[in-house]
N, C-alpha and C positions, 0 to 999 in steps of 0.2 A: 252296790258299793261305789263312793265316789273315787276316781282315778285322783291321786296326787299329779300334780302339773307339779315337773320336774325341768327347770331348765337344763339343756345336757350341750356341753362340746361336741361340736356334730362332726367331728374326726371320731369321739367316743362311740359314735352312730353308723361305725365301718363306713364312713363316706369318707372318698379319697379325697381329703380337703389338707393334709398337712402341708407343712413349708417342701415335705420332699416326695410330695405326690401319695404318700402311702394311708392305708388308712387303718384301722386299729378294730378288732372285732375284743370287746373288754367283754371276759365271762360271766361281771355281775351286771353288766347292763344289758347282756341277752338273758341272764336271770329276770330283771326287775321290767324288762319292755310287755307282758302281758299285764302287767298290772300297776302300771305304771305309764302317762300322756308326756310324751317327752317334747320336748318344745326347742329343737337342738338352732346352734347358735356357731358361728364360727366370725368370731372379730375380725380376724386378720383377713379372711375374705370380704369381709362388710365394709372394711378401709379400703380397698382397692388392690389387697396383694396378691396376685396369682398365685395359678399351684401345677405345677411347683414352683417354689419363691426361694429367692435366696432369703436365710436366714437375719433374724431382727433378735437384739438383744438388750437387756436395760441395762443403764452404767449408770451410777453414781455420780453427781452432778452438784453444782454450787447450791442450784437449786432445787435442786430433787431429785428423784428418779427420773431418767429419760427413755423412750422407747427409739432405737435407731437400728438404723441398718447398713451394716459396718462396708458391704461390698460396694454401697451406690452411696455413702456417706447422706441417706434420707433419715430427719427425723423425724420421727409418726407419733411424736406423744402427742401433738394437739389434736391431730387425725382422730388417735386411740380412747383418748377421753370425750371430746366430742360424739363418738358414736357411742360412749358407753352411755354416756349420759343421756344424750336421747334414747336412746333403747330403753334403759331403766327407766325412761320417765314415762314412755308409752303404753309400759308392759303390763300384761293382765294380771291379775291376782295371781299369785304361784305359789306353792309349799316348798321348794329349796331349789337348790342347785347343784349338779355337777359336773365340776370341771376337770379338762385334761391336768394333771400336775407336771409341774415344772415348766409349765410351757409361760414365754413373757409375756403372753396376754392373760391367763386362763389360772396360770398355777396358785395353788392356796397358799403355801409356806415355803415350800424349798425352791424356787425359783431365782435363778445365779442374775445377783446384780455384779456387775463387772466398775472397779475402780476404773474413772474418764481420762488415767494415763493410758490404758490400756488392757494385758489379756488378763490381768489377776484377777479375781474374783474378791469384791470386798464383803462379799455377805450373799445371806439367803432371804429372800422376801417375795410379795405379792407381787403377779402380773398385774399390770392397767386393767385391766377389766377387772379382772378378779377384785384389787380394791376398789375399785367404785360398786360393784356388789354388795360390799363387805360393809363399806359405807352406810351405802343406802338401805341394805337389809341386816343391820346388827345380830338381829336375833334367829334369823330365820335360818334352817339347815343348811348349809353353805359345804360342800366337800370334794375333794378329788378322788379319782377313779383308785389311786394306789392305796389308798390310804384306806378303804372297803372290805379290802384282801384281810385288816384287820379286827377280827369279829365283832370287843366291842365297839369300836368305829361305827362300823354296819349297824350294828344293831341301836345303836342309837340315833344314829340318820333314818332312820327306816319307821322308829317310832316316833319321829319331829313330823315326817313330810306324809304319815299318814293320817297322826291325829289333825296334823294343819287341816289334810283334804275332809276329814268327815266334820270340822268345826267350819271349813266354809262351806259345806251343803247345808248347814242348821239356817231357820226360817223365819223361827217364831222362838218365845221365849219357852213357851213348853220344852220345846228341844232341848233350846239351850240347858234348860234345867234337866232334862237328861243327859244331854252332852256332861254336863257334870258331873251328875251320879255315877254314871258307867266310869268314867275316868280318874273316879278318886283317890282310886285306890294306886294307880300308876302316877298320878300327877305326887301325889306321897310321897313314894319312893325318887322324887325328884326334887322337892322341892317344899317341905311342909309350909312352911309360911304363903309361898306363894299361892299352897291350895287354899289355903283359910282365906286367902285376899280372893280368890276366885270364888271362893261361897257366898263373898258377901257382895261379889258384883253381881253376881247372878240372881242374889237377896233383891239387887235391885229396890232398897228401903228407900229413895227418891225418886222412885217412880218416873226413870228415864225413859225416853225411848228405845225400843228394840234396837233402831240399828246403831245407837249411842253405845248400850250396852253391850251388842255384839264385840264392836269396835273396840270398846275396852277389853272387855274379855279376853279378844283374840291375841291382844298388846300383849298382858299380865300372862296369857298362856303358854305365848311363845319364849316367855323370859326365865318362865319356870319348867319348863322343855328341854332351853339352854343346857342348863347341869346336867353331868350325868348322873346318873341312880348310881349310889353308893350302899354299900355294905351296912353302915349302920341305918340309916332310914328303909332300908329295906326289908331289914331283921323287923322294924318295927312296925311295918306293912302288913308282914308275915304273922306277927301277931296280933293283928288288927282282924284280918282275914280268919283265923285261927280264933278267935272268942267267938265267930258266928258258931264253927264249927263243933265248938268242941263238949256242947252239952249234946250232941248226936254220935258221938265216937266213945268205942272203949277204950278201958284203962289202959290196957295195951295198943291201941293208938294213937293217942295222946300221948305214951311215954314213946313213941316211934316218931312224934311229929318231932317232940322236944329235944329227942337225941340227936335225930337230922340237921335241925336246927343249931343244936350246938358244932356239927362238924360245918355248917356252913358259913358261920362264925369264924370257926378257923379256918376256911379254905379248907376244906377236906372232899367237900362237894360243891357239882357247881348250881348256880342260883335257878338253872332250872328242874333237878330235882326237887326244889322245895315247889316251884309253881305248878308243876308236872300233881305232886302229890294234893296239894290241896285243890286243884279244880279236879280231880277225879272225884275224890269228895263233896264236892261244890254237887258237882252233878250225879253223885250219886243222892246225895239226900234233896236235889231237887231245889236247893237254894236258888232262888232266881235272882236276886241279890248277888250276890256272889256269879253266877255263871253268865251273869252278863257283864259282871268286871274287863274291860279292855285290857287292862294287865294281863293276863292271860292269852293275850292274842294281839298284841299293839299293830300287828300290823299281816299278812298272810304268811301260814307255816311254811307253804311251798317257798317263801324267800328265807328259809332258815338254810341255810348247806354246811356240810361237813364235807367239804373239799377246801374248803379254804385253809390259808397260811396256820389259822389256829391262835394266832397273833391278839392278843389282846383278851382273848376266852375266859373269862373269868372262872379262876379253879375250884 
């Protein structure tokens, strides 16, 4: 299996690197570090800030965000963008990112920009680094540590930066044309159009080059990644999946798929009973088609936990 390169906040990497010497042991990132090539990063070290540092904060400005630091009256935004940029511009192929939140370099969304009279808070937004990330990688899984604790958060970062890692180990177009197949059925429940735009890159009917096509591919995959799977293209996944099956089931299980079906519809069960039940099936009649659906496994069970907030768990 190919490891996801995950760029990480290397305070998130229990290294004593924050503004106040301490450093943070996060329970999904000692979850996700055996399976998972973390590649950790800390900005505000890489500008020149010691640790411990007095604190830097962004305010609100004529002309934008600024990065300053209110004890030494230093501003660091051309410092802060500067090294983002070079960094992102040097950096290897990678399937996402996570960042400390709220932090002024690192945070995704709730990071305190400060009006430039002074201590109010005029709003919530991206650290410096973080937007030039965000920038530069649109599409690509982008998240912070808190935001994890909520299930489907996780579970949909977790199925962006794994399928990223197995589509850049693909070689040839054979692959690719498996890379496909196994993922149809997940790419579905994300995003139907984009899977049909994905079929017929991989059609390749103009006879591009492999790594022409890869490189499109990888664009169009990661855009259809983006969204999360929803309730209704899912339902319709589900019976996608369910036509292979269902001249191999009795009557009485077919009327068991359908009635599940309809409480999953209303939120009566959660969407892994229905996946739960149809690859049992898959593998019981030996469907190879089916039992090598990535859907059913987007990314390692051991990173599935029921210790978490519960926070976003689709019912």
């Amino acid at each position: 299996m190919t490891k996801p390169v995950v760029v990480l906040s290397h305070c998130l990497a229990n290294e004593a690197c924050r503004y106040n010497g301490e450093a943070i042991r996060d329970p999904v990132v000692a979850q996700m570090a055996p399976f998972v090539q973390f590649q950790p990063v800390c900005p505000e070290v890489a500008i020149g800030l010691g640790v411990p540092r007095d604190p830097v904060r962004l305010v609100e400005g004529v002309e934008g965000v600024t990065m300053v630091q209110p004890s030494t009256g230093l501003d660091l935004t051309t410092r802060m963008n500067g090294f983002s940029k070079r960094y992102l511009a040097a950096l290897a192929p990678v399937d996402g990112f996570l960042l400390k939140g709220r932090s002024p370099s690192c945070g995704i969304a709730q990071t305190k920009v400060y009006a430039a009279e002074g201590k109010r808070i005029a709003r919530r937004g991206h650290g410096l680094f973080a937007q030039s990330v965000l920038d530069a990688h649109p599409d690509l899984a982008v998240e912070e540590e808190g935001r994890l604790l909520d299930f489907a958060i996780r579970d949909h970062f977790l199925t962006r930066v794994f399928a990223s890692a197995r589509l850049r180990a693909v070689r040839s177009m054979a692959g690719l044309v498996r890379f496909h197949a196994a993922h149809k059925f997940l790419l579905l429940g994300h995003d139907q159009t984009g899977m049909r735009e994905l079929g017929r890159i991989v059609g390749n009917a103009e006879g591009r080059p492999f790594d022409e096509v890869h490189r499109r591919y990888a664009e169009r995959c990661a855009k259809a990644l983006a969204r999360p799977a929803r309730g209704g293209p899912r339902v319709n996944v589900f019976q996608h999946v369910f036509g292979f099956l269902s001249p191999l089931l009795s009557a009485r299980e077919r009327r068991h798929f359908l009635d599940l079906l309809t409480r999953y519809r209303a939120s009566r069960v959660p969407v892994s009973a229905v996946t739960t039940l149809l690859r049992s099936w898959a593998e019981r009649f030996e469907v190879a088609y089916l039992a090598d659906q990535v859907m059913f496994e987007p990314y390692p069970e051991a990173l599935v936990s029921l210790l978490d907030s519960g926070k976003g768990r689709e019912p």
